[in-house]
PDB file with SEQRES, HELIX, SHEET and CRYST1 records, atoms N, CA, C and O in Angstrom:
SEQRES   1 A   66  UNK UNK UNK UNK UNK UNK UNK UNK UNK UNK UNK UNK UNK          
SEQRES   2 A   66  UNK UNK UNK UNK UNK UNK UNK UNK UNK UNK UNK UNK UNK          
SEQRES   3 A   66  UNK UNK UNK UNK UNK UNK UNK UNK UNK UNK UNK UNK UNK          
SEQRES   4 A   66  UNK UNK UNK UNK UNK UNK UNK UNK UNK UNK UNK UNK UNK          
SEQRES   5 A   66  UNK UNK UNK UNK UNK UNK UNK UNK UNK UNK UNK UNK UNK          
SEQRES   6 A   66  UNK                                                          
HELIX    1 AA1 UNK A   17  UNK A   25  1                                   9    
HELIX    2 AA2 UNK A   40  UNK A   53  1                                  14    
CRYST1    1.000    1.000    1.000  90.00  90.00  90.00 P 1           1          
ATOM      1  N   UNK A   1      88.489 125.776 107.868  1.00  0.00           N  
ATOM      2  CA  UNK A   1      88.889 124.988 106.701  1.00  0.00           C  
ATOM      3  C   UNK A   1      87.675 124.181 106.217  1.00  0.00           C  
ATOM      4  O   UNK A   1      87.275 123.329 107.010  1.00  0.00           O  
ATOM      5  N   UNK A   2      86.983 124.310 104.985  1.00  0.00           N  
ATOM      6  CA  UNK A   2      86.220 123.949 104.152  1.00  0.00           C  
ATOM      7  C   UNK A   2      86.294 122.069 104.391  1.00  0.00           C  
ATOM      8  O   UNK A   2      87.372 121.476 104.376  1.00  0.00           O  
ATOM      9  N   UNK A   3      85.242 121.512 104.553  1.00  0.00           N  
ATOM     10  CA  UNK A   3      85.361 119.817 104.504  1.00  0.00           C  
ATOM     11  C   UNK A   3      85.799 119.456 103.391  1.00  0.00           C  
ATOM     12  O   UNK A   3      85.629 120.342 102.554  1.00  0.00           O  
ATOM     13  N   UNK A   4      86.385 118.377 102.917  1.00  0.00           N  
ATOM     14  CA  UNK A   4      86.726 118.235 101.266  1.00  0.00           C  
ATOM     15  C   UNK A   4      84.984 117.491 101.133  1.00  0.00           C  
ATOM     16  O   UNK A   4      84.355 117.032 102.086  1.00  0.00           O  
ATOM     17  N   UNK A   5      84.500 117.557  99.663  1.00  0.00           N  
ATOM     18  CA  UNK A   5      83.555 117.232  99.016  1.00  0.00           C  
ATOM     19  C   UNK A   5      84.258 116.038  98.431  1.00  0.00           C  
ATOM     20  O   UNK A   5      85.271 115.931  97.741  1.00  0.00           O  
ATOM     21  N   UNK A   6      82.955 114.730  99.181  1.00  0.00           N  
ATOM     22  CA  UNK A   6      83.614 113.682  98.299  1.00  0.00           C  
ATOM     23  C   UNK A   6      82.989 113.183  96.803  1.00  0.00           C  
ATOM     24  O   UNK A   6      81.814 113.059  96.458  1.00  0.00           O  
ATOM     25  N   UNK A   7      84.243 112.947  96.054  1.00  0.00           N  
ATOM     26  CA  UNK A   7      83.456 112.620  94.486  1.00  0.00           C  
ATOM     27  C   UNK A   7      82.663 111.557  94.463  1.00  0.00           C  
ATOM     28  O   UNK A   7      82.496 110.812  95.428  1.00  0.00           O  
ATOM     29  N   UNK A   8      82.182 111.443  93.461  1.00  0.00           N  
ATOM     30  CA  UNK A   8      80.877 110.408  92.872  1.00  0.00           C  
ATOM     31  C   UNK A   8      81.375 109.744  91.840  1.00  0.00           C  
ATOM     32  O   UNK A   8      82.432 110.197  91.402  1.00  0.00           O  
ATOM     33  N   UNK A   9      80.836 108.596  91.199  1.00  0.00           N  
ATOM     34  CA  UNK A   9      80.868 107.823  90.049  1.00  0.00           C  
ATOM     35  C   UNK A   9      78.761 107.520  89.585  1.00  0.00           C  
ATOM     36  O   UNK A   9      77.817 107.155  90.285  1.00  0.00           O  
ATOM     37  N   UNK A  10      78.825 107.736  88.779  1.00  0.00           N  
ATOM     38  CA  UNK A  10      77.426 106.976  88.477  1.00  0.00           C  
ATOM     39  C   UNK A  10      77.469 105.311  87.068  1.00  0.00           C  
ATOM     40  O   UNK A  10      77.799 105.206  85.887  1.00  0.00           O  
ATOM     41  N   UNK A  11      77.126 104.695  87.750  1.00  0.00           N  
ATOM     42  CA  UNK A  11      76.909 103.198  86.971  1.00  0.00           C  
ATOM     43  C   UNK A  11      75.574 103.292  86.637  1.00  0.00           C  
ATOM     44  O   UNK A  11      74.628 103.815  87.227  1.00  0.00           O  
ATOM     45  N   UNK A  12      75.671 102.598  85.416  1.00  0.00           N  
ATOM     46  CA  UNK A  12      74.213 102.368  85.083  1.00  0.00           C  
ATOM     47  C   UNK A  12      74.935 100.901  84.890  1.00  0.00           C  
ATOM     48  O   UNK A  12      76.101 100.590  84.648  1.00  0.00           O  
ATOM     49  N   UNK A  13      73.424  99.937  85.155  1.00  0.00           N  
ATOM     50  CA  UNK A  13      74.010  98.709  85.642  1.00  0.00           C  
ATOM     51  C   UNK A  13      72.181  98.043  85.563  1.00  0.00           C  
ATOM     52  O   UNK A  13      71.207  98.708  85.918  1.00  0.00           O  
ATOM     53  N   UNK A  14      72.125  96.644  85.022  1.00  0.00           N  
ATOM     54  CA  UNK A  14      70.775  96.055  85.350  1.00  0.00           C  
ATOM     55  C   UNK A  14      70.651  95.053  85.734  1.00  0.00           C  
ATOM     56  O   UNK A  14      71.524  94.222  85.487  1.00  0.00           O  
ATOM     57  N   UNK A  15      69.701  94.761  86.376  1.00  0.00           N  
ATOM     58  CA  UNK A  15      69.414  93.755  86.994  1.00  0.00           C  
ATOM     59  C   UNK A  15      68.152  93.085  86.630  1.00  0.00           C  
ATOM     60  O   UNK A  15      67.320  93.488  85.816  1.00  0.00           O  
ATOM     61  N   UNK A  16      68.116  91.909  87.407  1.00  0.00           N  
ATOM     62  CA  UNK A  16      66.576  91.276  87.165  1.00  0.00           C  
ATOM     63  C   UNK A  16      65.630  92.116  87.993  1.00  0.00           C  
ATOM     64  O   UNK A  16      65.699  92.702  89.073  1.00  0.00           O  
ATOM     65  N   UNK A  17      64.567  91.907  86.893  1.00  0.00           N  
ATOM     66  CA  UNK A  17      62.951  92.852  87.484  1.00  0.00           C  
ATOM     67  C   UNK A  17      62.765  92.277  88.731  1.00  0.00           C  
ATOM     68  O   UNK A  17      62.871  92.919  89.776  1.00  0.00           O  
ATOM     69  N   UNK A  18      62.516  91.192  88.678  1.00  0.00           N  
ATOM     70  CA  UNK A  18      62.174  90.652  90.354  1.00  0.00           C  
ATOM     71  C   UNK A  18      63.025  90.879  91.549  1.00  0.00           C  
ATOM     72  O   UNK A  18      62.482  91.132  92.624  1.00  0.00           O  
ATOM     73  N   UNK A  19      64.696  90.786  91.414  1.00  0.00           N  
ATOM     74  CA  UNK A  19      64.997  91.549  92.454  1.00  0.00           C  
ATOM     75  C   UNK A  19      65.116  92.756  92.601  1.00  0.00           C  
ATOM     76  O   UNK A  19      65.334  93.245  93.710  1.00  0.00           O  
ATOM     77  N   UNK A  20      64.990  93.508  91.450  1.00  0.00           N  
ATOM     78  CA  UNK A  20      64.830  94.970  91.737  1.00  0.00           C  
ATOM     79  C   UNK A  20      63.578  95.130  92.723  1.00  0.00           C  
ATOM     80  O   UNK A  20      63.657  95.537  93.882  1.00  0.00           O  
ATOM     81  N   UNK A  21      62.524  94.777  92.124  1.00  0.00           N  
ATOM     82  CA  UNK A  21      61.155  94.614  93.106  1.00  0.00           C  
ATOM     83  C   UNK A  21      61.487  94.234  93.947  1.00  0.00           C  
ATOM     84  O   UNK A  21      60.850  94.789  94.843  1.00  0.00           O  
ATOM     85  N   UNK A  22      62.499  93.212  94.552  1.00  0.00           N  
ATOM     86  CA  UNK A  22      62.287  93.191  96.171  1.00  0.00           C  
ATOM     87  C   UNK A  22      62.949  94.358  97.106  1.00  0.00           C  
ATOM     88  O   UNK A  22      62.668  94.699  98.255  1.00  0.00           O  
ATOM     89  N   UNK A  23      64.103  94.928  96.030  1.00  0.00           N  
ATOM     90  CA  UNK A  23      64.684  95.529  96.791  1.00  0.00           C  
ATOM     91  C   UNK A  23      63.802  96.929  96.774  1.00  0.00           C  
ATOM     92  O   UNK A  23      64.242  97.666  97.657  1.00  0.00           O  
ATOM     93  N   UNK A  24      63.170  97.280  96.363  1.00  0.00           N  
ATOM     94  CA  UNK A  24      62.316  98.617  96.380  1.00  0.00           C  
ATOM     95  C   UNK A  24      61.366  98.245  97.345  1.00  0.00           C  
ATOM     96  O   UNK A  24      60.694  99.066  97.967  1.00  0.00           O  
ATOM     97  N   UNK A  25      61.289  96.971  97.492  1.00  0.00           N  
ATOM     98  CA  UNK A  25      59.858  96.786  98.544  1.00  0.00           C  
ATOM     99  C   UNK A  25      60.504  97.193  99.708  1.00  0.00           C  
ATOM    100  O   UNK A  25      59.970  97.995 100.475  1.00  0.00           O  
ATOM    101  N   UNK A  26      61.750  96.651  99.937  1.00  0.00           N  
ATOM    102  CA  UNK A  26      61.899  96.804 101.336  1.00  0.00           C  
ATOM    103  C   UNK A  26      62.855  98.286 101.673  1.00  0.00           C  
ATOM    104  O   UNK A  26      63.308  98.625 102.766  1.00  0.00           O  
ATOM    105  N   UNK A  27      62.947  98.834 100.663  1.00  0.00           N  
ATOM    106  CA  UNK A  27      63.512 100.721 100.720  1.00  0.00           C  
ATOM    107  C   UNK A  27      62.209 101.511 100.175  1.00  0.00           C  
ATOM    108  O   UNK A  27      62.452 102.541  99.546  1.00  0.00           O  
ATOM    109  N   UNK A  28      60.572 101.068 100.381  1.00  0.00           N  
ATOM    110  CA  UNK A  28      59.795 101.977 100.154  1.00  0.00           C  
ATOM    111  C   UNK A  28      59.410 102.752 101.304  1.00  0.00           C  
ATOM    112  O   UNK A  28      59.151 102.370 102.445  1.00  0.00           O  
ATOM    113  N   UNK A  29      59.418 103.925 100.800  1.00  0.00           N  
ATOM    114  CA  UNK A  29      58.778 104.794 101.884  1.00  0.00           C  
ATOM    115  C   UNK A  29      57.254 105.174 101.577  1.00  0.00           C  
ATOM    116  O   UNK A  29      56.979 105.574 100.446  1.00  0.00           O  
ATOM    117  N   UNK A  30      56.221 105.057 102.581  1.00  0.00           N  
ATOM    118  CA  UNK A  30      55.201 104.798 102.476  1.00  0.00           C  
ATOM    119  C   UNK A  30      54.634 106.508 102.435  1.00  0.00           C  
ATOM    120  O   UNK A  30      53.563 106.722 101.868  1.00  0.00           O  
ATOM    121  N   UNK A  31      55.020 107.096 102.747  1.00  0.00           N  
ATOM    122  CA  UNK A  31      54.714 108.487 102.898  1.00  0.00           C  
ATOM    123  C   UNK A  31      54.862 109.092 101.488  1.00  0.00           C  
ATOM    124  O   UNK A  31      53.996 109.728 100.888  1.00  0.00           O  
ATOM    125  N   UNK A  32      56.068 108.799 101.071  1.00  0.00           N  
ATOM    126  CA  UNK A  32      56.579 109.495  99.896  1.00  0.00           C  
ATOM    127  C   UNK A  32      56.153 108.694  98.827  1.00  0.00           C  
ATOM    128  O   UNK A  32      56.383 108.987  97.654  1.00  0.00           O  
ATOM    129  N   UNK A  33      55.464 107.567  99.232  1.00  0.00           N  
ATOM    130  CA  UNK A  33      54.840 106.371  98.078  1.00  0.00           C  
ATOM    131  C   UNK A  33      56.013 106.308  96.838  1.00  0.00           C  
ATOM    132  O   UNK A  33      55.722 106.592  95.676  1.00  0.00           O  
ATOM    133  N   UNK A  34      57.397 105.888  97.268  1.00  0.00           N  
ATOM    134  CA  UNK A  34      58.368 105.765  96.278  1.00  0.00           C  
ATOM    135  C   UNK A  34      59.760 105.315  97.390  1.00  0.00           C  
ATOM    136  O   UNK A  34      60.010 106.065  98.333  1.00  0.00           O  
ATOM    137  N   UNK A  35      60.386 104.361  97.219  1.00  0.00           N  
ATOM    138  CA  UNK A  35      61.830 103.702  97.983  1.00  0.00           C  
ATOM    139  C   UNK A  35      62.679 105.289  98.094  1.00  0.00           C  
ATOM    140  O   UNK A  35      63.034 106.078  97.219  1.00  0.00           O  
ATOM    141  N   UNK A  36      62.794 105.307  99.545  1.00  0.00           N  
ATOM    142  CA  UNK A  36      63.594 105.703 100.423  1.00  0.00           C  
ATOM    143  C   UNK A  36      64.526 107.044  99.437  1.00  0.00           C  
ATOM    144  O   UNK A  36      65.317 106.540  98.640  1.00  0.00           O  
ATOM    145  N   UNK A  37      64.511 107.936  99.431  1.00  0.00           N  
ATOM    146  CA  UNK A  37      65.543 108.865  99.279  1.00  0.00           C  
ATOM    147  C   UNK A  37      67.040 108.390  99.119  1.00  0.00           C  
ATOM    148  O   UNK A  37      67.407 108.262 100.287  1.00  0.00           O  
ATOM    149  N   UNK A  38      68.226 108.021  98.209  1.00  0.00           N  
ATOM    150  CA  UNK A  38      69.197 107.282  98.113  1.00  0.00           C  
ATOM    151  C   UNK A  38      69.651 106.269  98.724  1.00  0.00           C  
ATOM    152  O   UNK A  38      70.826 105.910  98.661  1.00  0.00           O  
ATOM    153  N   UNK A  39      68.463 105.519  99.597  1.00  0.00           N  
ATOM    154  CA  UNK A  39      68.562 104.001  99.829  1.00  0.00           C  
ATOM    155  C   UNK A  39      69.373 103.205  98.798  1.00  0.00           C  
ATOM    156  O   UNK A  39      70.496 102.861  99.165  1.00  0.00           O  
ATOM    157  N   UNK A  40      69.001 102.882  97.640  1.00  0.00           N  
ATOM    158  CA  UNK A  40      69.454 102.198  96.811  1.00  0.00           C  
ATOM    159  C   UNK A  40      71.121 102.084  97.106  1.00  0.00           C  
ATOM    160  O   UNK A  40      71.758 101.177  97.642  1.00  0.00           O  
ATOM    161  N   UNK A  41      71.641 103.605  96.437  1.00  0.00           N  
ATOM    162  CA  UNK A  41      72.642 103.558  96.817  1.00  0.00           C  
ATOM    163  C   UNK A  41      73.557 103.482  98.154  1.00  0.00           C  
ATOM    164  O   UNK A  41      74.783 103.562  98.074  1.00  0.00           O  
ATOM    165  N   UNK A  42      73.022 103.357  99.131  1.00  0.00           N  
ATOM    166  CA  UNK A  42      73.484 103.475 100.403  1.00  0.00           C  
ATOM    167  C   UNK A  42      73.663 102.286 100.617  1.00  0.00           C  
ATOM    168  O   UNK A  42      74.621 101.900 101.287  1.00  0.00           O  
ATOM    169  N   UNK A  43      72.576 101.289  99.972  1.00  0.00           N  
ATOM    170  CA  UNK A  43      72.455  99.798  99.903  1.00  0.00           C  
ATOM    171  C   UNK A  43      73.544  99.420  99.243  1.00  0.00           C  
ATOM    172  O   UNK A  43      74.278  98.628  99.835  1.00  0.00           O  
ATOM    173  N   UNK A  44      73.817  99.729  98.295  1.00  0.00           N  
ATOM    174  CA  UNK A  44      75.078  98.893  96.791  1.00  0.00           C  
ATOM    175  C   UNK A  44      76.194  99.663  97.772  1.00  0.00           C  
ATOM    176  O   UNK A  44      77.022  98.989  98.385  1.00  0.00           O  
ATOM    177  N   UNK A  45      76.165 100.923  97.864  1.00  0.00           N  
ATOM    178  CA  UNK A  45      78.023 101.006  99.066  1.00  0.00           C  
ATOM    179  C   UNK A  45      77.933 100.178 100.193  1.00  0.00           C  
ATOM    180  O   UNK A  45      78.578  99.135 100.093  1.00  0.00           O  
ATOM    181  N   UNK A  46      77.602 100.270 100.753  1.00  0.00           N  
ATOM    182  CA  UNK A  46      77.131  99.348 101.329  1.00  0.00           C  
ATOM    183  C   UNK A  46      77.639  98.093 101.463  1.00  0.00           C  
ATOM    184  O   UNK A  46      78.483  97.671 102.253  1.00  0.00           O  
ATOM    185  N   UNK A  47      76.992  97.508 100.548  1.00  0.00           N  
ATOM    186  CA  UNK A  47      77.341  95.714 100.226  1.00  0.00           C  
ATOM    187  C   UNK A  47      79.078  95.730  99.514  1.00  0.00           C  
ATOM    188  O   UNK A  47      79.922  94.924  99.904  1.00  0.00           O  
ATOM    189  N   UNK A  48      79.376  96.819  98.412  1.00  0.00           N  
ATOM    190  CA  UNK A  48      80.225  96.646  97.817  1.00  0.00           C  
ATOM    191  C   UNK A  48      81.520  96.905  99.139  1.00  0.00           C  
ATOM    192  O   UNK A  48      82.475  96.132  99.065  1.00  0.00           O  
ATOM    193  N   UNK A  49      81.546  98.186 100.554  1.00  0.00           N  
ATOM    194  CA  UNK A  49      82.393  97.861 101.330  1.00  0.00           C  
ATOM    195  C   UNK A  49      82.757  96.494 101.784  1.00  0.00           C  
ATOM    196  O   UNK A  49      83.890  96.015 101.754  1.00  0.00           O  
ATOM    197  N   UNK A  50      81.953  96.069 102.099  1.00  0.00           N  
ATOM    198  CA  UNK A  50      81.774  94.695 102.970  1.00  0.00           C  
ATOM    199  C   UNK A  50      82.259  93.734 101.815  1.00  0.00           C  
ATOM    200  O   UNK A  50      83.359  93.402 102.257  1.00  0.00           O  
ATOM    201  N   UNK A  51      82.205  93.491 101.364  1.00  0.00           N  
ATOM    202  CA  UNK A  51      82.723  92.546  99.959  1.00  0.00           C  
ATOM    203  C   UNK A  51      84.363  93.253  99.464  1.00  0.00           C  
ATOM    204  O   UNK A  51      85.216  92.535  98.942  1.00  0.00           O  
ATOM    205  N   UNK A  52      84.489  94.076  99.614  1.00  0.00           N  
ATOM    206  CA  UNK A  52      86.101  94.684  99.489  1.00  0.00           C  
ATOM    207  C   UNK A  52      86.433  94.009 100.728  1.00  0.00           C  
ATOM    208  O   UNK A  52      86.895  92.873 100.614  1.00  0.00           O  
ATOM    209  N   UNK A  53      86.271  94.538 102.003  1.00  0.00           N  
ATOM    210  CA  UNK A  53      86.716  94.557 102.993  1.00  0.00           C  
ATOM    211  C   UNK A  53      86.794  92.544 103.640  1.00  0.00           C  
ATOM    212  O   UNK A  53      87.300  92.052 104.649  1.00  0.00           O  
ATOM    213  N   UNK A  54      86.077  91.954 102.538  1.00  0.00           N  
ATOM    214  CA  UNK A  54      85.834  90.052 102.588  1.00  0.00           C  
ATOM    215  C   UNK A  54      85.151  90.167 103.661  1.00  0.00           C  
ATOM    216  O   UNK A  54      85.732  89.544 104.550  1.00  0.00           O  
ATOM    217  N   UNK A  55      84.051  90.729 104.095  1.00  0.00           N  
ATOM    218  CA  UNK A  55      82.953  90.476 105.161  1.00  0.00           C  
ATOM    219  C   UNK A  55      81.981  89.617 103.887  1.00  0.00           C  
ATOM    220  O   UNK A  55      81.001  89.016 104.327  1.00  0.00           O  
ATOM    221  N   UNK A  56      82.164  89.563 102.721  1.00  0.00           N  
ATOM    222  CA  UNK A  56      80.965  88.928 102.299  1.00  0.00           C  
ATOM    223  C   UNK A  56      81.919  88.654 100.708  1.00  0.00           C  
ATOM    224  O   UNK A  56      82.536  89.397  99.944  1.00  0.00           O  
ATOM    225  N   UNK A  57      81.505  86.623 100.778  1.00  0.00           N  
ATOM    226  CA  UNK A  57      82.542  86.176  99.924  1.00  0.00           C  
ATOM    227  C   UNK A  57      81.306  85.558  98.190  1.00  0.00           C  
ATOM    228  O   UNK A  57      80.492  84.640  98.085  1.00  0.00           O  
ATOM    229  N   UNK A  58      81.739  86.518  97.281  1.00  0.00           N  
ATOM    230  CA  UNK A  58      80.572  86.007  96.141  1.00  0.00           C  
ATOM    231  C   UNK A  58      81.412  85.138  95.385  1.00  0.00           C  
ATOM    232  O   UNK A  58      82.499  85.694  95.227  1.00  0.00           O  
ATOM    233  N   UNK A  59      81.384  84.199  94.937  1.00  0.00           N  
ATOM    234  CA  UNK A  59      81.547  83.677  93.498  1.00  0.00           C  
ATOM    235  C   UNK A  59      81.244  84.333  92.272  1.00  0.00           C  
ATOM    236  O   UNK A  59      80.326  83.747  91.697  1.00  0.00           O  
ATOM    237  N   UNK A  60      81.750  85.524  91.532  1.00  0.00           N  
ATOM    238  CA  UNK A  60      81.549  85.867  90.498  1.00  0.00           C  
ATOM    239  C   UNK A  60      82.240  85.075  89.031  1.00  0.00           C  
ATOM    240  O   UNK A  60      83.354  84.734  88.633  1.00  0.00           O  
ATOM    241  N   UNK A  61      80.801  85.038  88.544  1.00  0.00           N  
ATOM    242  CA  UNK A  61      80.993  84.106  86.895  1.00  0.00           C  
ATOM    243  C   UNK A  61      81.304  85.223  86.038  1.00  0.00           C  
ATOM    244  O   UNK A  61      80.832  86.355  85.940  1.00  0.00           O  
ATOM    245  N   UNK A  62      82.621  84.336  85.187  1.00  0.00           N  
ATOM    246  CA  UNK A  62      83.171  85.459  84.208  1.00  0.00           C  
ATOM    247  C   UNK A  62      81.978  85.943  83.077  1.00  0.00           C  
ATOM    248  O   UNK A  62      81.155  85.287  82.438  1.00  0.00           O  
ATOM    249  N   UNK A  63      82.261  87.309  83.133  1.00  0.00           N  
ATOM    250  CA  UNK A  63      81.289  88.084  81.689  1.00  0.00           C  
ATOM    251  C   UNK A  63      82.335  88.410  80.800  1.00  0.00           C  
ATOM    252  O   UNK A  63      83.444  88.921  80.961  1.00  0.00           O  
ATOM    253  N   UNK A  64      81.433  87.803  79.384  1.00  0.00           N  
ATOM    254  CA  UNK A  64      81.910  88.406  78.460  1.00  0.00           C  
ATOM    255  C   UNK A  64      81.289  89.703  78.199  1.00  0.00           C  
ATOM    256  O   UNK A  64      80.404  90.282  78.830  1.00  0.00           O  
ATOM    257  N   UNK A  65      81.875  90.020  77.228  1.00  0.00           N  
ATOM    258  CA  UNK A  65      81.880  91.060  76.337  1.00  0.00           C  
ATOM    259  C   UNK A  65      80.460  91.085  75.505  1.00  0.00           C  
ATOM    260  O   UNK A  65      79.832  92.143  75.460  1.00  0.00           O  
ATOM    261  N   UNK A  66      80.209  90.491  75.174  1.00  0.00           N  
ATOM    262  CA  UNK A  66      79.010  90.209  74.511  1.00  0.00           C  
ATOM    263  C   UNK A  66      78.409  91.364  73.949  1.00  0.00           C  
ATOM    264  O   UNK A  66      77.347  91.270  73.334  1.00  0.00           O  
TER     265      UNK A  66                                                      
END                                                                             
């Protein structure tokens, strides 16, 4: 019996330059001179389990629409 294939979503989503830069600093791979092979995302599931699951409590400020 075939594994099921799990689906995807893609966000496009931005952030500030400076923490993007930190976070590439510390998912660079020095070999490949470019952050880690889907680090990023492994990072954002990641954080977003743990924040579902209330291992990690944010204060989010309402966005408008803008």
């Amino acid at each position: 019996m075939p594994k099921p294939v799990p689906e995807y979503v893609q966000w496009k989503t931005t952030i500030p330059f400076q923490l993007a830069a930190q976070v590439e600093e510390r998912l660079w791979n020095p070999t490949m001179n470019k952050p880690q092979y889907g680090a990023r995302s492994a990072l954002i599931c990641e954080l977003l389990r743990r924040w579902l699951a209330g291992d990690i409590r944010i204060k989010l400020e309402e966005v408008s629409d803008a």
